[in-house]
Structure formats: C-alpha cells, structure tokens
C-alpha positions as a Markdown table, in Angstrom:
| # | Residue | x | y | z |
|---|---|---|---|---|
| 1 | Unk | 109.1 | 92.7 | 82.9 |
| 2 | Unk | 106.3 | 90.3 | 83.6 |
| 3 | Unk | 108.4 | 87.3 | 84.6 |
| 4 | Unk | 110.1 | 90.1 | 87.2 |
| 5 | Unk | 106.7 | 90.8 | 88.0 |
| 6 | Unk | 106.0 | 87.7 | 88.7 |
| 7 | Unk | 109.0 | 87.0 | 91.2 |
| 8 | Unk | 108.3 | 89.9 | 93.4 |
| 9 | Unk | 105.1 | 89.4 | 93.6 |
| 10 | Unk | 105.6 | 86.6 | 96.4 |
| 11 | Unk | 107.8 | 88.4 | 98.4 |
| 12 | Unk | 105.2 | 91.6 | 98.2 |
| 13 | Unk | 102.9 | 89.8 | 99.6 |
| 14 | Unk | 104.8 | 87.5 | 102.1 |
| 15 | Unk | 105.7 | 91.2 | 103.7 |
| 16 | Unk | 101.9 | 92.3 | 103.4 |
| 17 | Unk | 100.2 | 89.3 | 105.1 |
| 18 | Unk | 97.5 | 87.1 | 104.7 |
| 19 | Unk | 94.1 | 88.3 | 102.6 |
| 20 | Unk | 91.3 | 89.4 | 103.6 |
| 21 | Unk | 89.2 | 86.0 | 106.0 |
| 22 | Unk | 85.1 | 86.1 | 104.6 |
| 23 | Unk | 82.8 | 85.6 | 107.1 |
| 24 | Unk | 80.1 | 84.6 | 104.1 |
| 25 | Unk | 80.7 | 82.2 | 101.0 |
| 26 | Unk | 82.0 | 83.8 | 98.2 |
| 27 | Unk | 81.3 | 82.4 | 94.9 |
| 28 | Unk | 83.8 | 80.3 | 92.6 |
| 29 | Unk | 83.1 | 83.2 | 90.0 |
| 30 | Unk | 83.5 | 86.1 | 92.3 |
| 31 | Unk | 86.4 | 84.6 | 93.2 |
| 32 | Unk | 87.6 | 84.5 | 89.5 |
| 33 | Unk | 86.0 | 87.9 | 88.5 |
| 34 | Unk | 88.4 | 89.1 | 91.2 |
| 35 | Unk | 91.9 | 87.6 | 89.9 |
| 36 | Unk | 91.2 | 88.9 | 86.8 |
| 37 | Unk | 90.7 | 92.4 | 87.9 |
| 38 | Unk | 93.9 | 92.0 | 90.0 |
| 39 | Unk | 95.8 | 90.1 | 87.0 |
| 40 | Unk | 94.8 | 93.3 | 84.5 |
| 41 | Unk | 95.8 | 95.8 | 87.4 |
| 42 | Unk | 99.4 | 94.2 | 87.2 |
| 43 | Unk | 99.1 | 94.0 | 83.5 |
| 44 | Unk | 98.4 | 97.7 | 83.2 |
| 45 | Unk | 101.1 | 98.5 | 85.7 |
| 46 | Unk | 103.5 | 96.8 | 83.7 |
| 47 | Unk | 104.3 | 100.1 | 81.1 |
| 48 | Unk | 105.5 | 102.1 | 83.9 |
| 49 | Unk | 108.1 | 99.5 | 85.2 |
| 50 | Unk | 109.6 | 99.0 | 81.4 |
| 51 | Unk | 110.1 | 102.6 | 81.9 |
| 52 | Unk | 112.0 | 102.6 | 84.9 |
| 53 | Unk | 113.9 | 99.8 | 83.4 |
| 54 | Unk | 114.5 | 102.0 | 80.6 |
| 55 | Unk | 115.9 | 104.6 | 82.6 |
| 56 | Unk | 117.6 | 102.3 | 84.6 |
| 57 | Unk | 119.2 | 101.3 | 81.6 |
| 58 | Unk | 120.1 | 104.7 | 80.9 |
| 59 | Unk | 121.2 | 106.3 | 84.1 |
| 60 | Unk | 122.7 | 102.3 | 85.2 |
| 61 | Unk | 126.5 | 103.2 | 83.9 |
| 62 | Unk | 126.9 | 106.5 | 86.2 |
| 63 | Unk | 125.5 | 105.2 | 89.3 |
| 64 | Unk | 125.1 | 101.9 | 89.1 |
| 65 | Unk | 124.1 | 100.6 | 92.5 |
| 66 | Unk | 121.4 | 103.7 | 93.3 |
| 67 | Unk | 119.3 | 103.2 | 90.1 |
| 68 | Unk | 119.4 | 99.2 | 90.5 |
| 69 | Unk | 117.9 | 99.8 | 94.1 |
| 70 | Unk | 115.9 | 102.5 | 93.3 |
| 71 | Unk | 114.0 | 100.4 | 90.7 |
| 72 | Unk | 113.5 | 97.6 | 92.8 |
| 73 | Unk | 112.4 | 99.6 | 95.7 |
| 74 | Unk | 110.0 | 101.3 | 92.8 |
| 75 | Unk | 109.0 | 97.7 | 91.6 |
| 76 | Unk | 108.1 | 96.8 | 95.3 |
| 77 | Unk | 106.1 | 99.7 | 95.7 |
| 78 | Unk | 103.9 | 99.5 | 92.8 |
| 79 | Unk | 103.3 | 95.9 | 93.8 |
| 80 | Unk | 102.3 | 96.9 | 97.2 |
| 81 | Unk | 100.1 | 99.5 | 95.7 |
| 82 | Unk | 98.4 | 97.0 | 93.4 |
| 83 | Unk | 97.7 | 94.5 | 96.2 |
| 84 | Unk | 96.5 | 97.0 | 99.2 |
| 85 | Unk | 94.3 | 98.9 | 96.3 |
| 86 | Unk | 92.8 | 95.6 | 95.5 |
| 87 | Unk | 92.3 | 94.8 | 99.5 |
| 88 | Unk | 90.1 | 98.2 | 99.6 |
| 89 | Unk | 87.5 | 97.1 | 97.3 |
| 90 | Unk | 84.5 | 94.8 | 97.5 |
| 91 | Unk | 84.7 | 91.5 | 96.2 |
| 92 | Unk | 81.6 | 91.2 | 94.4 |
| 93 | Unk | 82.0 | 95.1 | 92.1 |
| 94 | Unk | 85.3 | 95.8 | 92.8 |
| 95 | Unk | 83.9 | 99.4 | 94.0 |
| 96 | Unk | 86.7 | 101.0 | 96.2 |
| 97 | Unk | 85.1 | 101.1 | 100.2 |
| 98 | Unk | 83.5 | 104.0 | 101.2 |
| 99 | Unk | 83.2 | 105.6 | 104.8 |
| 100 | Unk | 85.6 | 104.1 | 106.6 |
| 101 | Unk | 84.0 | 104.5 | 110.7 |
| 102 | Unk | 86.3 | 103.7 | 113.7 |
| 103 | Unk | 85.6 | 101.8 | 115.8 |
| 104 | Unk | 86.6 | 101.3 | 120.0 |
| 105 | Unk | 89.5 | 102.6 | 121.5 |
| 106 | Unk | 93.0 | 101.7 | 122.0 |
| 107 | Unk | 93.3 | 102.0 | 125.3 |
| 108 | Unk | 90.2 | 99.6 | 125.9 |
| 109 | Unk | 91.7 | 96.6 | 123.9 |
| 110 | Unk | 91.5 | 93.9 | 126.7 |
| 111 | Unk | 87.9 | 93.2 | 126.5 |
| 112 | Unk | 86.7 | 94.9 | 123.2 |
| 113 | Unk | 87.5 | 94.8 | 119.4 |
| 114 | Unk | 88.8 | 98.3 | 117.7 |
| 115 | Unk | 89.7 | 99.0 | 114.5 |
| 116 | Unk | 87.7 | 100.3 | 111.7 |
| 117 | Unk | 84.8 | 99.5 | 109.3 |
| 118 | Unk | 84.2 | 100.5 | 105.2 |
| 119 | Unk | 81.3 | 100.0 | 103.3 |
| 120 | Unk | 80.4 | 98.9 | 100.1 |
| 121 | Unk | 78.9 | 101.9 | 98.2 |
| 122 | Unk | 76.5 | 99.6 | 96.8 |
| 123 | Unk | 75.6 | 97.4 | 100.1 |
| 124 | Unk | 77.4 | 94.3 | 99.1 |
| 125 | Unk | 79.6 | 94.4 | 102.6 |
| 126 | Unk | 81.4 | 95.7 | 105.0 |
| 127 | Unk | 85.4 | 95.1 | 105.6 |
| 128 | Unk | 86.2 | 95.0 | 109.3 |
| 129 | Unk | 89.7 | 95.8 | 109.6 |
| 130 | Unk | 91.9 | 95.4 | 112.7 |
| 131 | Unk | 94.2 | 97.7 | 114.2 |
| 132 | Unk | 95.2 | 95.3 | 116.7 |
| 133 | Unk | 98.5 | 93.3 | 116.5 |
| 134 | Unk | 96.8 | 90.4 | 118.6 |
| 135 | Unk | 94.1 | 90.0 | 116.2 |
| 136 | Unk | 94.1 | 87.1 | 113.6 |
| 137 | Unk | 92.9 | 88.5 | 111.1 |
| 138 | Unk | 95.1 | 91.7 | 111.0 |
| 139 | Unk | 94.0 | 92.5 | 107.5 |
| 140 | Unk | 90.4 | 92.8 | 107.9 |
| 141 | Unk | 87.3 | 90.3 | 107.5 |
| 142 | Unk | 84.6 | 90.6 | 104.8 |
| 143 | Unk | 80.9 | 91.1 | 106.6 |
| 144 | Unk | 78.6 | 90.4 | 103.1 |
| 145 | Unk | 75.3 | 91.6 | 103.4 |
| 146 | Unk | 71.9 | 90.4 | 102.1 |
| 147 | Unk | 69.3 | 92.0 | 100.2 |
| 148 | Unk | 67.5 | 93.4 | 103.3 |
| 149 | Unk | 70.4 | 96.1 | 103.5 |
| 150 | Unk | 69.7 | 98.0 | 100.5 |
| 151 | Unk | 66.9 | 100.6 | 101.4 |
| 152 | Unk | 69.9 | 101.9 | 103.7 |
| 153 | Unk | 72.2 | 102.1 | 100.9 |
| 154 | Unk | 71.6 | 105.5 | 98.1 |
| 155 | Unk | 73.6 | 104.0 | 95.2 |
| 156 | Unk | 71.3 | 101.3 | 94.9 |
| 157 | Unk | 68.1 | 103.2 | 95.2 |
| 158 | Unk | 65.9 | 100.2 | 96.1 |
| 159 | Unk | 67.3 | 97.8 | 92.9 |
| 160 | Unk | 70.1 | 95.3 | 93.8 |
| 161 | Unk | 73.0 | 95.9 | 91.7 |
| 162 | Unk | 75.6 | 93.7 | 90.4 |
C-alpha cells in the first residue's frame, strides 16, 4: 500500500500545483518538523486504503472495472485530502488557519490583488491565497509574523508559543 502510496503521490500533486512560496525564511528544522507531520499523515492514512483494497479484493470478481476505478479515484482523493489539509496549516505548529477574510473583488482584478487571507491562531502568519488564475503564486504565500503581533493574537495571551 505504501509503495502505491508512493506512486500517486506525484501525480496528486503534479494536478494540485506548486506549494505554498514564503515571503520569510523558514527554518531547516521547520522545514523537517513539517515532512514529518505530512509523512505520518500518509502513514496514518494508509489503514483505510488496505481496506478499500480489501474490498476491492472482494467485490473485484463481480465488477471488475468499477471497483478498480473506484479505488483509485478513492486513493487520489485521500491523497489530495492529505496534501490540501497540510496546505491549510501553519508551518511552524501545524495549527489548521483560522478566519479566513476576503479580500478585493473580482470584478476589480486589473489593478488590485483579491483573494483571501487565514491566520495563524497563534500569530505565527498569515497565508495569502489567490483566487486569481493570472497570479503566480495560485496556492497562496506564507506572510510570517514577528513577535510584535502577539498582543493582537488571544491564544497566545502575551507569551510566544512554539
């Protein structure tokens, strides 16, 4: 299941796009915090696809075609899960983003950015996302904040938090 895993993977996220472009300098152990919390997200995930292969193994025989394209279709949307969950959290505690504010208007995309903003419930950042297709950065760009944001922040209550 893993090795399957790990050859739809790619194509999961060739069809999702690039990741996320940081404005600020991440650190090398950020950087690793976050592929292991993305490698034990597929890990965990891993238990339900043996079970659709089970079933796939089961139901295969009486309609063979259907199950072997539901399960990949199943396998491609737990993947794409898995990555766009891990695009909505901070990088630096893996928090899912809060308050998600939009911003602009469509019709008043020649001369201004729209899309929306999310915020780090702890202050870390903010994650600008895109709805324009013009945009290069269509998946959003990482805004990290220094420690003279957190009085605005109430998880934090004065004490930076890591």
């Amino acid at each position: 299941m893993l090795i399957l895993t790990c050859l739809l993977l790619p194509a999961t996220r060739l069809v999702m796009g690039r990741a996320l472009a940081h404005r600020s300098p991440i650190a090398w152990r950020v950087r690793l915090r976050w592929w292991i919390f993305l490698a034990l997200k597929i890990a965990l995930v891993q238990p339900i696809m043996l079970c659709g292969f089970v079933i796939l193994l089961r139901v295969g025989p009486l309609i063979p075609i259907v199950a072997q394209l539901a399960l990949v279709v199943g396998w491609l949307l737990t993947l794409r899960w898995v990555v766009l969950d891990q695009r909505c959290r901070c990088p630096v505690c893996f928090r899912l983003l809060t308050s998600p504010v939009r911003i602009g208007n469509p019709a008043e995309t020649f001369l201004e950015w729209y899309g929306a903003e999310s915020m780090c419930p702890r202050g870390h950042g903010l994650l600008h996302t895109s709805e324009s297709l013009a945009e290069d950065s269509p998946n959003g760009s990482w805004l990290g904040l220094d420690d003279s944001w957190t009085g605005l922040f109430s998880e934090t209550a004065g004490v930076r938090q890591r």
